[in-house]
C-alpha positions in Angstrom: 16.4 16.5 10.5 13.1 14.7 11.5 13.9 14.5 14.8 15.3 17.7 15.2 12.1 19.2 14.0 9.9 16.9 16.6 12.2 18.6 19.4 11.6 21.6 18.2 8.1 21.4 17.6 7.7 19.4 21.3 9.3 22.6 23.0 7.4 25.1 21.5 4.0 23.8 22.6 5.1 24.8 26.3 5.2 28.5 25.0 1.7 28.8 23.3 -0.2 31.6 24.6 -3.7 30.3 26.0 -6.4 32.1 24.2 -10.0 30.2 25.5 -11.6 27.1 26.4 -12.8 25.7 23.3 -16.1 23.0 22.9 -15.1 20.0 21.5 -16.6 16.9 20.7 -14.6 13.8 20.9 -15.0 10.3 18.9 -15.6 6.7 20.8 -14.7 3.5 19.2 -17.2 2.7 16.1 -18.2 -1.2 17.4 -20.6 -2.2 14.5 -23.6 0.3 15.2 -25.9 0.4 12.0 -24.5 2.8 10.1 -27.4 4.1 7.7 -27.9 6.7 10.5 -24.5 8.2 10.3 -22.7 10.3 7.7 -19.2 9.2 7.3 -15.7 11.0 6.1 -12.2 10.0 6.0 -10.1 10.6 9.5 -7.6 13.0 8.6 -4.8 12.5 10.6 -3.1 16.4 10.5 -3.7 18.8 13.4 -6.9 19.2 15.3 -7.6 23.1 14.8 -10.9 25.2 15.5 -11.6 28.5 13.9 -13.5 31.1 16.4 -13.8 34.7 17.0 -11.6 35.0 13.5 -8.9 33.0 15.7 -7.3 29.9 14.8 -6.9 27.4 18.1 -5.9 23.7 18.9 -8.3 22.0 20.7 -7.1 23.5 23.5 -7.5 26.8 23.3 -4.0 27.4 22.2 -3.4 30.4 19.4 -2.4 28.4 16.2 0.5 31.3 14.7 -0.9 31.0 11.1 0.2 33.4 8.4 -2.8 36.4 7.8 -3.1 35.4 4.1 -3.7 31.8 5.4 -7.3 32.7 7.2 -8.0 35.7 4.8 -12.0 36.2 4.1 -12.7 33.3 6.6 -16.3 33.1 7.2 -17.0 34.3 10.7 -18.4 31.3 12.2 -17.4 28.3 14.3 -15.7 25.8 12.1 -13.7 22.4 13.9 -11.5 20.4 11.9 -8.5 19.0 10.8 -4.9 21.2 9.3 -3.7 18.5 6.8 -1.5 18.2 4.0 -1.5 14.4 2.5 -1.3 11.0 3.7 1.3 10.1 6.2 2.6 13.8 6.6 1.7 13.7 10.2 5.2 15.4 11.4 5.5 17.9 8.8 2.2 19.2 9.6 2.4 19.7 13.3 5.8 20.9 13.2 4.8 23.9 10.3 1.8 24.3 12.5 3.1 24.3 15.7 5.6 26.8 15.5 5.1 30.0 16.6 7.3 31.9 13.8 5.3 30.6 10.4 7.2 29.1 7.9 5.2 30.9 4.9 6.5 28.3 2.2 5.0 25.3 4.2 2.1 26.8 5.3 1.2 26.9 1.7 1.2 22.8 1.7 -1.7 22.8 4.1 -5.4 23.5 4.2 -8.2 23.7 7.0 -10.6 20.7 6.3 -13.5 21.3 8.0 -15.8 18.8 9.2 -18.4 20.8 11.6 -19.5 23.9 12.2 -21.0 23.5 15.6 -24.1 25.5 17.1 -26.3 24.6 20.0 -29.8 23.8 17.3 -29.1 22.0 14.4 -29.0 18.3 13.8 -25.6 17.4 12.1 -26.8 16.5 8.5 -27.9 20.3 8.4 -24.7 21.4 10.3 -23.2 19.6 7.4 -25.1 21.4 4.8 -24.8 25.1 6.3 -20.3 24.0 6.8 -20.5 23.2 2.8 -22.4 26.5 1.6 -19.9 28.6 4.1 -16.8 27.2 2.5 -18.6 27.5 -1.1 -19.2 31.6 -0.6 -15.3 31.3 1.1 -12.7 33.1 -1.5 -10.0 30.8 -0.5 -7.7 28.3 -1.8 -6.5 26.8 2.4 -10.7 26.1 3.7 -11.8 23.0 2.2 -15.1 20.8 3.3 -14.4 17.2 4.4 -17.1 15.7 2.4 -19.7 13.1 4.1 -21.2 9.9 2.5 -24.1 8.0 3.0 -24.6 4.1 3.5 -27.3 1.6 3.4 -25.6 -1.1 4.6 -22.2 -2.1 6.6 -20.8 -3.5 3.4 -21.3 -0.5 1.5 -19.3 0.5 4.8 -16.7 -1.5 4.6 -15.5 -0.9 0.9 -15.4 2.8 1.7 -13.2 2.2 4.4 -10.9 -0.4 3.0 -10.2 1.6 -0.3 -9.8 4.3 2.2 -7.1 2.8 4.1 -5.8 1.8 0.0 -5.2 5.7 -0.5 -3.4 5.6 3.1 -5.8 6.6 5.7 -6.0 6.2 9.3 -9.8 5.0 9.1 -13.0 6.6 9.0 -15.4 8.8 10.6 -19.1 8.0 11.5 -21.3 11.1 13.1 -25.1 10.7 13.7 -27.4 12.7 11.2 -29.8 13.3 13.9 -27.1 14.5 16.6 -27.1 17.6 18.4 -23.4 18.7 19.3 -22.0 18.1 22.3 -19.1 19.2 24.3 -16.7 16.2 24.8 -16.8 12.3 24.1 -19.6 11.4 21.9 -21.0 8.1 21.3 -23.0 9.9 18.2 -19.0 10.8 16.6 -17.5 7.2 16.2 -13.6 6.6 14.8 -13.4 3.5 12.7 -9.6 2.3 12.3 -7.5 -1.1 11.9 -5.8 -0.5 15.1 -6.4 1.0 18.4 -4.1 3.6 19.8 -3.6 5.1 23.2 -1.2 7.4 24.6 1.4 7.5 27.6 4.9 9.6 28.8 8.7 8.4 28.2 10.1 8.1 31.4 13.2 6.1 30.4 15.7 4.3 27.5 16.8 1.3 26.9 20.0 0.4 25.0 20.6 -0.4 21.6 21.7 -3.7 20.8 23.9 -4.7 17.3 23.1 -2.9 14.3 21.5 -0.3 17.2 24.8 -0.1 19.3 25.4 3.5 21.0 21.1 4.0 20.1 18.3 3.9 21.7 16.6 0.4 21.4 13.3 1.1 23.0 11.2 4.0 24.6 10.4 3.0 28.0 6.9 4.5 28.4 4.5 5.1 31.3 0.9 3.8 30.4 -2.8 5.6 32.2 -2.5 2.8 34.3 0.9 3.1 35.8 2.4 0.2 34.2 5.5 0.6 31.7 6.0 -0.9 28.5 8.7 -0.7 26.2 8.6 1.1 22.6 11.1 -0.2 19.9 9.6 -1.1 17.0 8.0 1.7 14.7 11.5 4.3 15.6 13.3 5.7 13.4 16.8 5.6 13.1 16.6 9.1 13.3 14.6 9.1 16.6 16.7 6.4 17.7 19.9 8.7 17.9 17.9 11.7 19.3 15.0 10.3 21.2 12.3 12.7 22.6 12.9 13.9 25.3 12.1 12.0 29.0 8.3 13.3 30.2 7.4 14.0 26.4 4.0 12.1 25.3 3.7 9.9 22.7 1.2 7.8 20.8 1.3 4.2 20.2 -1.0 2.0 18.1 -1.7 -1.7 19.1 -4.0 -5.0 18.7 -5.8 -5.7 21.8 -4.4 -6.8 24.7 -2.5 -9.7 26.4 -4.0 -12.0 29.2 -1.7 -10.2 31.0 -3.7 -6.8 30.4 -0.5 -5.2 28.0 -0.9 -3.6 25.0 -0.5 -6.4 22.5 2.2 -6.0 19.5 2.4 -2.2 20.7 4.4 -0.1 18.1 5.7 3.8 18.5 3.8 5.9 16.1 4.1 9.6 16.6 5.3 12.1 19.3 1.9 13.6 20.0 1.6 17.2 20.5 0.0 18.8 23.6 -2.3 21.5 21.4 
């Protein structure tokens, strides 16, 4: 049923209607800066949604078909964060929110988490501030604030993170107090996780072997660079019996690389969804 609903949710996000260019800013790899100059939040791993001109977008610019009493007495401002449910409820979030006919009943598991409310003059410790007196005056039960902590030191850091990942989070957030927003990668937004992930297309299959007979045994997948890897472990034996289809994109976490340049221990983790 999984699978079927990753199908389904992969071929609706050719038929989104394109609203507008959106500005986002994009996180870089957190490398051990000194953190007592950043606020930092859990990584919510949901859907990547902004909320503009009382429309709700991917990051994309693509019209997010969420039921009216969903966004109802929305502030009318420019908020950017994540649709999210719970810990490891990535698929059941972007199929309910993908779809362009809204399952009412599911949309009630999720909320808008909002991490920024971007402008072009404030600093983002006061962005943070004016986002958390929006949502307070908001009369609704799906906007929520992602809340942002402060710390001294990289061990105060590090216990954060690790009872974090505890609770069954992806990582965390670090953003700059002091930065201005900015449209794209940032190195003032850093992602701080226990694996790195990347992206690339399924071009091909590979066969099942033994308990996987008449499967799939692997996701042969096309890489930035050209070079093709293979993507067994981490499938489902769901997934296995009805693969995504060839040219959809997926994501796959690994841990480093191999002198050979490869992906090192790579793993399937989600089919990602073009927003």
């Amino acid at each position: 049923m999984m699978a079927l609903k990753l199908l389904l949710f992969f071929s609706l996000i050719f038929c989104f209607e394109h609203t507008f260019a959106v500005e986002v800013q994009l996180a870089k790899t957190y490398q051990r800066q000194g953190v007592s100059e950043y606020l930092v939040s859990e990584k919510l791993d949901g859907v990547r949604a902004i909320w503009r001109n009382q429309q709700l977008v991917t990051r994309n610019g693509n019209k997010i078909y969420a039921p009216s009493w969903f966004t109802k007495n929305w502030p009318n401002k420019w908020l950017d964060g994540e649709l999210w449910s719970q810990h490891n409820d990535f698929e059941f979030i972007a199929s309910t929110v993908l779809d362009k006919k809204p399952n009412q009943a599911a949309w009630r598991k999720i909320k808008f988490f909002v991490f920024d409310m971007p402008d072009n003059e404030n600093v983002f410790s006061i962005r943070y501030q004016n986002y958390l007196a929006a949502i307070l005056e908001t009369d609704s039960d799906y906007l929520a604030a992602v809340e942002q902590h402060q710390f001294s030191d990289e061990s105060q850091l590090e216990r954060f993170y690790q009872a974090r990942l505890k609770q069954g989070a992806e990582g965390v957030i670090l953003h700059a107090k002091q930065a201005r927003f900015s449209n794209g990668r940032s190195a003032h937004l850093l992602k701080y996780k226990p694996y790195q992930d990347a992206e690339g297309i399924i071009v091909g299959y590979s066969a099942g072997k033994g308990k996987y007979q008449g499967m799939v045994g692997a996701l042969i997948v096309e890489l930035k660079s050209g070079e093709q890897i293979k993507l067994g472990s981490g499938l489902s034996d769901a997934l296995r019996k009805k693969p995504p289809v060839i040219g959809s994109q997926v994501t796959y976490r690994y841990n480093g690389f191999t002198k050979y340049g490869k992906p090192r221990f790579a793993r399937f983790l989600r089919v990602r969804q073009r927003e």
